[in-house]
C-alpha positions in Angstrom: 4.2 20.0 0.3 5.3 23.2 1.5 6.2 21.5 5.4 8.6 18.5 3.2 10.1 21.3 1.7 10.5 22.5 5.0 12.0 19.6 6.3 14.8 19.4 3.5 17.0 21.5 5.3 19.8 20.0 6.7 20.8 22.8 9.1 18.7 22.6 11.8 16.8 19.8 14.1 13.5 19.4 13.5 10.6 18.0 15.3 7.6 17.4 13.5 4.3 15.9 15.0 2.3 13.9 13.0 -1.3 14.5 12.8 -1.5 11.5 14.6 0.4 13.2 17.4 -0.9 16.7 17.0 -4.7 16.7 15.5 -6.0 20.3 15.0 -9.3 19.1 15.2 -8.9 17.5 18.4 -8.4 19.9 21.8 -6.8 16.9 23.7 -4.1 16.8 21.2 -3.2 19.9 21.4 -3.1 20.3 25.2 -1.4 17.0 25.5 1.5 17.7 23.1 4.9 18.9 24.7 5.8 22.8 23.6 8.7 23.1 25.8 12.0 24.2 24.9 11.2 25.3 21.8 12.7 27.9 19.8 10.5 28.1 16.7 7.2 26.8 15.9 6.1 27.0 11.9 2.6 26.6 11.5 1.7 25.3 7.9 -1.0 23.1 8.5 -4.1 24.0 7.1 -7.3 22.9 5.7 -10.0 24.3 3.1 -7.4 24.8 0.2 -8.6 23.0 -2.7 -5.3 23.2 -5.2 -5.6 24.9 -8.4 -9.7 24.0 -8.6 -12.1 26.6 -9.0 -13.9 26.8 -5.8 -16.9 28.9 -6.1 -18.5 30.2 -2.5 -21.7 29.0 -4.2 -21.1 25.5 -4.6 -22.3 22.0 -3.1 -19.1 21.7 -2.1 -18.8 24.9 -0.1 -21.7 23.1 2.7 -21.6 22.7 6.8 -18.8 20.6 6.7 -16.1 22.0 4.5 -16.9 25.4 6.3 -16.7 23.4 9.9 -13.4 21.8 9.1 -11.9 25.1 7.6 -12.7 26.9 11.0 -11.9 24.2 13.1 -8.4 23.6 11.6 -7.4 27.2 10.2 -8.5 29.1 13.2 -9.3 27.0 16.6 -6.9 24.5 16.1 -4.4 27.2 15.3 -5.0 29.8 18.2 -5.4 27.1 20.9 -2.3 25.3 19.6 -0.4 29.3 19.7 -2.3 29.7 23.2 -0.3 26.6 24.5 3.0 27.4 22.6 3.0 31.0 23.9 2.4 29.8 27.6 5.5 27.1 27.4 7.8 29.4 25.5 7.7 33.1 26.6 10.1 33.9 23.7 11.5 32.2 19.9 9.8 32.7 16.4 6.6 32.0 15.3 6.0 31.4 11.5 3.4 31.7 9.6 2.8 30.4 6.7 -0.6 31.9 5.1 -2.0 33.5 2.1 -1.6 35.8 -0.5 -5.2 36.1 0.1 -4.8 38.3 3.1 -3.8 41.2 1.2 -5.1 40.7 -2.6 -9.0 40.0 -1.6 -9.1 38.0 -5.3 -9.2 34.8 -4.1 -12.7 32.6 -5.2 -12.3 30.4 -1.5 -14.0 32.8 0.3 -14.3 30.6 3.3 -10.5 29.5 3.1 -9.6 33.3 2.5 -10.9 34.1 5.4 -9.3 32.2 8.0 -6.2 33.0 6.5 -7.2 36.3 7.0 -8.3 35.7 10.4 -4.3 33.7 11.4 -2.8 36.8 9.6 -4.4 39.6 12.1 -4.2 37.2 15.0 -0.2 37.2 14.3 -0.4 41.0 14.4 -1.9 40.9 17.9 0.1 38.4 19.4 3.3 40.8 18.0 1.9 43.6 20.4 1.4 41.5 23.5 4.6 38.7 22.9 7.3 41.0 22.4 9.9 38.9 23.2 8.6 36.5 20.7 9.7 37.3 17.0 6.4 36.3 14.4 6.9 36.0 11.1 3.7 36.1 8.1 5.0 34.3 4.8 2.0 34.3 2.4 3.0 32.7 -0.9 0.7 33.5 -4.0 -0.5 30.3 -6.1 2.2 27.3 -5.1 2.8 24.7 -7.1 1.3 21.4 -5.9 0.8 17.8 -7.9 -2.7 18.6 -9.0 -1.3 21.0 -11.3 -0.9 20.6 -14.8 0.5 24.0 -15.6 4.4 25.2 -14.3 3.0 28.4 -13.0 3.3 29.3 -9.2 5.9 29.3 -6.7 7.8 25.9 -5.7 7.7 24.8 -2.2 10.8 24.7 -2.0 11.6 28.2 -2.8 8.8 29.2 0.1 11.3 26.9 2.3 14.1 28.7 1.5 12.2 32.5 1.9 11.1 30.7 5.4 14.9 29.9 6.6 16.0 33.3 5.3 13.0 35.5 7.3 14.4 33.4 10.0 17.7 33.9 9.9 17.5 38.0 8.6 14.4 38.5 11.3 12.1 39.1 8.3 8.8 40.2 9.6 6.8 39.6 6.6 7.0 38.0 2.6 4.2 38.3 0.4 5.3 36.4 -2.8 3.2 37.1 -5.3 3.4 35.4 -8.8 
């Protein structure tokens, strides 16, 4: 929701892999896929969310392979697809769009949490070592999705717009909270 709202903005080109194109989960997709002459990459993909449901670590649900997919997606798919991105464009912007849950430590998705957490301190590292690279951390609180039956959170199109604006101001970081 949050990359269509993303993709509403009429003021600059976009291109926008698929997952057919671009697959997280698979290494040969993201060695294959063509980084060059970019100016911006804006990483919202992400797995292990689970929208508005209470998500206990404790539960069935929480087994090998949610945790496996989580990982997989949220932080190998995401370094190795920085690692290539970084080695085909020595500078532009790198967005990040991540949690809340890096710096309120409430949330129940311990596992989700967590790789958050772990994109959010990568970003801080790659600052010091990139420095001709601008990265920007957006971490929106609870967003409004279509499995919600309540109006609370923030739109995705309102984290769109915050995105642009970090952009265009060289915002380093936006925690929204609710």
């Amino acid at each position: 929701m949050i990359g269509q709202a993303l993709l509403k903005n009429s003021k600059y080109e976009f291109t926008y892999p698929t997952r057919q194109e671009l697959d997280l989960t698979k290494p040969e997709s993201i060695e294959s896929f063509n980084y060059k002459e970019f100016d911006c990459l804006i990483l919202v993909a992400g797995a292990g969310m689970r929208h508005g449901r209470k998500f206990e670590f404790e539960e069935s649900e929480v087994d090998f392979g949610y945790i496996d997919n989580t990982i997989k997606v949220n932080c190998i798919g995401m370094t190795m697809l920085l690692k290539k991105y970084l080695l085909e464009n020595k500078k532009g912007h790198v967005v990040l769009i991540g949690s809340i849950g890096v710096t309120e430590l409430t949330s129940r998705n311990v596992v989700y949490a967590s790789s958050k957490t772990y994109l959010d301190r990568m970003i801080d590292l790659l600052s010091n070592i990139y420095t001709e690279t601008i990265f920007i951390k957006i971490n929106p609180a609870n967003v409004k999705h279509r499995f919600q039956n309540t109006p609370a959170g923030i739109s995705p199109e309102d984290i769109a717009f915050l995105t642009w604006q970090a952009l265009l101001k060289k915002i380093k970081r936006i925690d929204i909270i609710e």
